[in-house]
N, C-alpha and C positions, 0 to 999 in steps of 0.2 A: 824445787826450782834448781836445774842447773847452775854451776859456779860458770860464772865465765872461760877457763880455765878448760872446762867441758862444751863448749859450743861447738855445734858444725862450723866449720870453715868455707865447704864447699856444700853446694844446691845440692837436694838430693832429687831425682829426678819424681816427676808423678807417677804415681803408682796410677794403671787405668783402672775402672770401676769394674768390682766385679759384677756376672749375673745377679746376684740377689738386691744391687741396684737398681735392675734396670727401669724401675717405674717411678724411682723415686722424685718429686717433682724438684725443677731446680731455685735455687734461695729466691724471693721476693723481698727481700732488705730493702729498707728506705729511712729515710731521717726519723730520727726519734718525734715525736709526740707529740711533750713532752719538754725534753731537753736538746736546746738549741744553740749551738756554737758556729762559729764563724768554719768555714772552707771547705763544705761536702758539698761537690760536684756532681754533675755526669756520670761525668769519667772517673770520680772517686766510687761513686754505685754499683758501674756497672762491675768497677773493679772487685769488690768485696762479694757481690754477687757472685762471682766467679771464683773467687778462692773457699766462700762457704759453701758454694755447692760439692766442689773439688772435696773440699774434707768430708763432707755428709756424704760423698756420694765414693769415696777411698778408704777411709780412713776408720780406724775404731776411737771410743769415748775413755780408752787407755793410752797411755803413753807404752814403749817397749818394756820400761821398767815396769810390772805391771800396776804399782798401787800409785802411781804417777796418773792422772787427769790429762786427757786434752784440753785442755786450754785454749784452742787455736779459736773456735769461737766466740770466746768474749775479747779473746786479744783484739782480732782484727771489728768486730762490731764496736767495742771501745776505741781504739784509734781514730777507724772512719767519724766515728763521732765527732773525734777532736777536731777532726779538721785533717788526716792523712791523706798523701794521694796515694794513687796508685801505684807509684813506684813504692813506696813505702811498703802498702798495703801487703804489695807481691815480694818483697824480701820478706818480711814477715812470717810469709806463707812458707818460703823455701827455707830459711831456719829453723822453722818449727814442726815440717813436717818430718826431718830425719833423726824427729824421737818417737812419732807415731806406731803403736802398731797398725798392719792394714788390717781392714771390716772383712775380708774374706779369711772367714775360718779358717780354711787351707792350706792358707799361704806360708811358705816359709817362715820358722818364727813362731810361730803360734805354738801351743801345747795343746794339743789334742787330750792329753790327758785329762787337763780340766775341764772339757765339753763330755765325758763319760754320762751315759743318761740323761740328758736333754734330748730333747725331744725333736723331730725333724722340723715341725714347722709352730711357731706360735700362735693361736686363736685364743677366741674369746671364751674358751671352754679351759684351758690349761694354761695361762697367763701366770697365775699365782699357782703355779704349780709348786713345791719345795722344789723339785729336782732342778728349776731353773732356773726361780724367784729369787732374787738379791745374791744373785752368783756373777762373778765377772768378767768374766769370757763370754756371756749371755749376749753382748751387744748386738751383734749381728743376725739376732734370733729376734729380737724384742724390736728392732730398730725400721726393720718392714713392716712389723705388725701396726706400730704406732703411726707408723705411713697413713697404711691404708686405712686405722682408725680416727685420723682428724681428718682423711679426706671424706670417709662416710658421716661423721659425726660435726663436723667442722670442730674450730677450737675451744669455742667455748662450749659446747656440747661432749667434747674429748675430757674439760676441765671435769665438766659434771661426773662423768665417768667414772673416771679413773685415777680422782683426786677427792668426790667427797661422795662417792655412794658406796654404803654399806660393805660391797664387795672390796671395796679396792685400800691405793694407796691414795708444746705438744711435739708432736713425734719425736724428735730427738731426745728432748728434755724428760718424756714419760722415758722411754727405752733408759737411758742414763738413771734414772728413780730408781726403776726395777732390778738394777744390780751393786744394791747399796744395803746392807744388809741392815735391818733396824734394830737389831738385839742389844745394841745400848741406849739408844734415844727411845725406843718403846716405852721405855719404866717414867719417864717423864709425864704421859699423859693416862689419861684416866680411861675407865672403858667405856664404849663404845665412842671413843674417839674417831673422827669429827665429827659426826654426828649431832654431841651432844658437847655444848662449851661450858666454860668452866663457869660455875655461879659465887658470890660472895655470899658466905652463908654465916658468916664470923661475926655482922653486926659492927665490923671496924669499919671505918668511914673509906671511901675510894680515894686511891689517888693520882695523880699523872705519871706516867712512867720514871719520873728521876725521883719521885719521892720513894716509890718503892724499891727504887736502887739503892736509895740511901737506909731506907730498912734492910733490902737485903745485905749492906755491910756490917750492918750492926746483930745482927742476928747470929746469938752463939750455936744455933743448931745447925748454923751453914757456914761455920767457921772450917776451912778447909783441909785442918790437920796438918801434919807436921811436913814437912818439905827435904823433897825424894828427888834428885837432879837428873837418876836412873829413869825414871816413868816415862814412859812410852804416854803420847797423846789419849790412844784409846784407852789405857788404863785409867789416865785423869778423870776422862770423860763417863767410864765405869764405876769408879770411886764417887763422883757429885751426883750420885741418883740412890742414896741407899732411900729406903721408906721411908727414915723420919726426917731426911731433906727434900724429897719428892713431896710431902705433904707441905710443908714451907713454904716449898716455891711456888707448886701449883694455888696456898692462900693467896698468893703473893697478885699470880697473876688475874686472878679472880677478882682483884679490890683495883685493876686500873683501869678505869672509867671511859668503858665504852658503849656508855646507853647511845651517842649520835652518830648512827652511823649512816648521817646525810652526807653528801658531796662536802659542805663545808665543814662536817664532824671528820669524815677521815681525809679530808686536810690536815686538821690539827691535829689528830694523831701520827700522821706521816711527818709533821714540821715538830712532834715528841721523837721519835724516831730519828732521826735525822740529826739532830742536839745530841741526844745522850749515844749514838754510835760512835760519832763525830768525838766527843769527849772519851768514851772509853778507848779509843781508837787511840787519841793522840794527847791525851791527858791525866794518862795512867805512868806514865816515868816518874822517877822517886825525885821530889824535889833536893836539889844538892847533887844528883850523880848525874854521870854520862847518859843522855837521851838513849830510851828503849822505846822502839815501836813492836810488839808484840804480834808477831804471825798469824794468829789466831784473831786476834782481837779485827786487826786489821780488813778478816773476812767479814767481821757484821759491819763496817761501813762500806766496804762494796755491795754485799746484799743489801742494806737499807735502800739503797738507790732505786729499785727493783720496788718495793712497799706498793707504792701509789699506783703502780701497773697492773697489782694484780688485782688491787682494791676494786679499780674502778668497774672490772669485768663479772664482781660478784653479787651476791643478794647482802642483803643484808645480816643474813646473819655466821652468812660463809665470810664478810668481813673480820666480822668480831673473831669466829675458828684463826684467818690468818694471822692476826694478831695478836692473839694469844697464843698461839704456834711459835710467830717471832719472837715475842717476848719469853717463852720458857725456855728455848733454842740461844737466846741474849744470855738467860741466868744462867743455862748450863754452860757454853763455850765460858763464860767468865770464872766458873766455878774447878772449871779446869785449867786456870790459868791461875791460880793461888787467890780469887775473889778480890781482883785487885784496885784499892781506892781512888777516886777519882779525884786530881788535884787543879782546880782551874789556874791556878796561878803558873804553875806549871804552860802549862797550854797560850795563855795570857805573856810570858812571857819571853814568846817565838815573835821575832819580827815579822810584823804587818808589810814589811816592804822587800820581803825575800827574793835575790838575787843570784846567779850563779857567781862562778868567780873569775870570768874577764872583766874587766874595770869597763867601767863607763863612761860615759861623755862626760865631762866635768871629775872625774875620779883617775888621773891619769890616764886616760884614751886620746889624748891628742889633744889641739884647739880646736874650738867649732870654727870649720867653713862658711857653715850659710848663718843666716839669723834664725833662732831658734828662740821660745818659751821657757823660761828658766835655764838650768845647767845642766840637763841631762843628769841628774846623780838619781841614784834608786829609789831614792824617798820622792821624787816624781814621774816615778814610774807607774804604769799598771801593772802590776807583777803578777798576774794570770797570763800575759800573755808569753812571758819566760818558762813559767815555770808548765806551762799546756804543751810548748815548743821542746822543752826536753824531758817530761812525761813521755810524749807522746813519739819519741824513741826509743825509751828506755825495754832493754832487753827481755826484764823483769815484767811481764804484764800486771803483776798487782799492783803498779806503780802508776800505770796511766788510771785504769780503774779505781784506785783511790783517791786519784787528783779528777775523774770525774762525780765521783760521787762529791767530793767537795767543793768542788769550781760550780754543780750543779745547787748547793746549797747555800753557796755563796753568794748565787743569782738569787734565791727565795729568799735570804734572809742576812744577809750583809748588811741591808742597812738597819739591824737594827741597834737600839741602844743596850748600853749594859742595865742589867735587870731583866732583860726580855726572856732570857730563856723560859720554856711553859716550864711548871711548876718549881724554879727557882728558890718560892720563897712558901714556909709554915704558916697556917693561918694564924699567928700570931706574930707574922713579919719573919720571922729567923729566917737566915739560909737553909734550906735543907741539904746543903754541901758545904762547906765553908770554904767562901772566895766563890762561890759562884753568881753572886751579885755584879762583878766585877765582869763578868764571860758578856763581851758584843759582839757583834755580825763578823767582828775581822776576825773570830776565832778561826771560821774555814781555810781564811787564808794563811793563818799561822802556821796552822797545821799543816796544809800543802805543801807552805815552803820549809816546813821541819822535815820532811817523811823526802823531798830533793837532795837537802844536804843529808840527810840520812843515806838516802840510797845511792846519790849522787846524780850532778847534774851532766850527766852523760853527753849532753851533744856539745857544752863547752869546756868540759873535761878534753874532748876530741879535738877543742880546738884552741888548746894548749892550758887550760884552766885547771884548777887541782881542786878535785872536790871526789869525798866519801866517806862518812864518817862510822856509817857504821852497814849492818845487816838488818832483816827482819829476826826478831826475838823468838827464843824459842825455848828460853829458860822457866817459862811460868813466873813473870816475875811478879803478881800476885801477893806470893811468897816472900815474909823476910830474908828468908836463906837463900834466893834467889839472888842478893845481893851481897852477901857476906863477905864475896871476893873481892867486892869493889869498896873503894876507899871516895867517902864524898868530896867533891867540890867545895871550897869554901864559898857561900852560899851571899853574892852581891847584891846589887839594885836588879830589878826586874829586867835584863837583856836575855840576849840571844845564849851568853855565856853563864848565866845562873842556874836556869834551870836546865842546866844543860842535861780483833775484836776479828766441818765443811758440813755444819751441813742443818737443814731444817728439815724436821720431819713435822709430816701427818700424822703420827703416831699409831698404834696397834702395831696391824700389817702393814702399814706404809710406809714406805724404805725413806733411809736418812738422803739429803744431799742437800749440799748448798744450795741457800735462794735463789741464785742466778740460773739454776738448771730445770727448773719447777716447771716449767710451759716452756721451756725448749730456746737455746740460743736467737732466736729470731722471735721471743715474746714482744709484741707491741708495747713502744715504750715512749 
């Protein structure tokens, strides 16, 4: 992600489409599902429609830098969500497009060099060719094909394809798959992966996904060695799959119980899902030290959101495959992040009433005018709708995207009481986390409004407020030495001041990439 410091200033004009667009159809985008927030219009529709097509139909699935992602897709399907208009939607667009590279091979810019042997055109005969497969300059090659294969196949026919038969690994989101190279997440799954899912053959009892997290902490065979500040991502991610952690894991994820996979079973596994991302996401900072949200970590609560969408379009037993997918994809990104403990109390104690930093009504904002319900101060506030308001400008797209993943879970599961979390507790009552008894519905909110002051609440920063406390993590903080540099906190009552999660593969041949790119920026959600 660009620093600020790096932003365009000025619009960079549209690029026009090239020929090998010309059939491509234009975005069909409409309200989520699913998940529903207040302020999508018309005019916010037709807007997003228009800027998604604009990029699908311009634009390559690279930024110029080349190992840089377009993003521009979820940015603006995330926004619109939130409730952006149009004007919004469209700066958006004009920011983010003068880091793009353009979709025509040709064009100034490009390296011709890395398209050497590719082939002129992609079918269904040379798709998984080496010469092209999981190469990345491929977009423009793979990105027609997949056109014209969800338009012959439709999408859930595209799914079947080209995500769980024998051969393979919609349109946009297959083309994106296929230039992702699988040669680290491959070791993760077993063979003939998906095919064939993974079995419990250990005789150890199943259990919900947090208990096996709390096994996977404990477990000296997945203890992640000694702590390197030099290591490149992909290395981590190379390092957490030797054989005798790849058998570990893969026990691991074999023993979390998914014989129901009715409508109301992968519920609950989506409302498991949804808890422990949500936790690792925003409840892995070391109690005593300055709040870390980890870059990584931070991706499996955006993809969790994503779960239930894909679920619902499968069979039965392609559920149980995705799920087991997510959950091997959960233990590696973790494993490359120094396997890092989960602390509720931590999480527990982010205020439930987060606010930006212009004072409020009753907190030095003036006297009330009219007659109003209380004093206006924050603790009677609804604090989603501050903190949705400067999400859902912030520059950063991971930033609206993890305030909708959690404002969206915060609708399913806010109200519940503490104890609720699924599998919380040992059949013999213990916590299977300690302090996770304590974890209730307002954890979502905790964490939304920890991950605001963290990244800052930008629109009333702009409008004279001082708020930023930190960055996304990128230290592995996992890792003891992770923190060696920093000096703790002295360690109060449970405030705001005490305590002060890219990519999912199918495995074999099926290329890595984040959940959110699986069935194409315009998955039904």
């Amino acid at each position: 992600m660009l620093k600020p410091s790096q932003k365009a200033r000025a619009s960079v004009p549209l690029h026009p489409p090239p020929a090998l667009a010309a059939n491509f159809p234009s975005s069909h985008a409409k309200p989520s599902s699913y998940f529903t927030f207040t302020g999508v219009t018309h005019q916010s529709t037709e807007a997003v429609r228009r800027v998604l097509t604009e990029n699908d139909h311009s634009y390559d699935m690279w930024g110029k830098v080349r190992f840089n992602h377009n993003h521009f897709s979820h940015s603006a399907l995330t926004r619109y969500a939130l409730g952006a208009p149009p004007e919004l939607l469209q700066a958006d667009w004009e920011q983010a497009r003068g880091f793009l590279a353009l979709l025509d091979p040709q064009e100034e810019g490009r390296d011709l060099e890395m398209m050497k042997g590719f082939p002129k055109k992609i079918t269904r005969d040379n798709w998984t060719d080496k010469s092209v497969f999981g190469r990345r300059a491929a977009h423009s090659l793979y990105l027609p094909f997949f056109h014209e294969e969800v338009a012959r196949l439709g999408i859930d026919g595209a799914i079947q394809e080209y995500l769980f038969s024998p051969a393979a690994t919609a349109n946009e989101g297959l083309a994106q798959t296929c230039q992702h190279n699988p040669a680290i997440s491959s070791a993760l799954f077993p063979p003939n992966w998906p095919q064939t899912q993974l079995k419990n053959t250990s005789g150890t009892p199943n259990k919900p996904l947090l208990g096996l997290y709390a096994e996977y902490l404990a477990s000296p065979i997945l203890d992640p060695g000694p702590y390197d500040s030099t290591t490149l991502i992909n290395d981590r991610l190379k390092n957490a799959v030797t054989p005798e952690r790849v058998v570990v894991l893969q026990d691991l994820v074999a023993r979390w119980d998914l014989s129901d996979m009715s409508e109301a079973g992968i519920a609950a596994r989506a409302e498991e899902v949804s808890w422990v991302a949500a936790l690792i996401c925003g409840a892995t900072s070391r109690p005593g030290y300055k709040t870390r949200i980890d870059f990584f970590l931070m991706h499996l609560l955006t993809s969790s959101f994503f779960v239930p969408a894909y679920l619902n379009r499968l069979s039965k037993e392609q559920r149980r495959i995705i799920l087991q997918t997510y959950a091997l994809t959960l233990f590696h990104i973790c494993s490359s992040r120094g396997r890092p403990a989960i602390y509720p109390q931590v999480a527990m104690g982010y205020p439930a009433d987060a606010a930006g930093p212009l004072p409020r009504a009753g907190e030095g904002a003036g006297e009330h005018k009219l007659p109003m319900i209380g004093d206006g101060s924050r603790n009677q506030d609804n604090p989603w709708f501050g903190i949705v308001d400067n999400a859902m400008m912030d520059y950063d797209s991971h930033v609206p995207k993890s305030i909708r993943s959690l404002l969206h879970y915060s609708q399913l599961y806010g109200y519940k009481a503490a104890g609720s979390v699924p599998g919380a507790f040992n059949a013999d009552g213990s916590e299977v986390v300690p302090g996770i008894g304590a974890v209730d519905g307002t954890v979502f909110v905790r964490i939304a409004g920890k991950i605001m002051q963290y990244m800052g609440w930008v629109k009333e920063t702009a409008a004279g407020g001082d708020s930023k406390t930190g960055d996304w993590d990128r230290t592995a903080m996992g890792w003891n030495g992770a923190w060696d540099d920093e000096t703790p906190h002295k360690v109060r009552k449970c405030n705001d001041s005490v305590w002060s999660m890219q990519a999912l593969s199918l495995g074999r041949d099926i290329s890595s990439v984040t959940l959110e790119l699986k069935l194409g920026p315009e998955a039904p959600l």
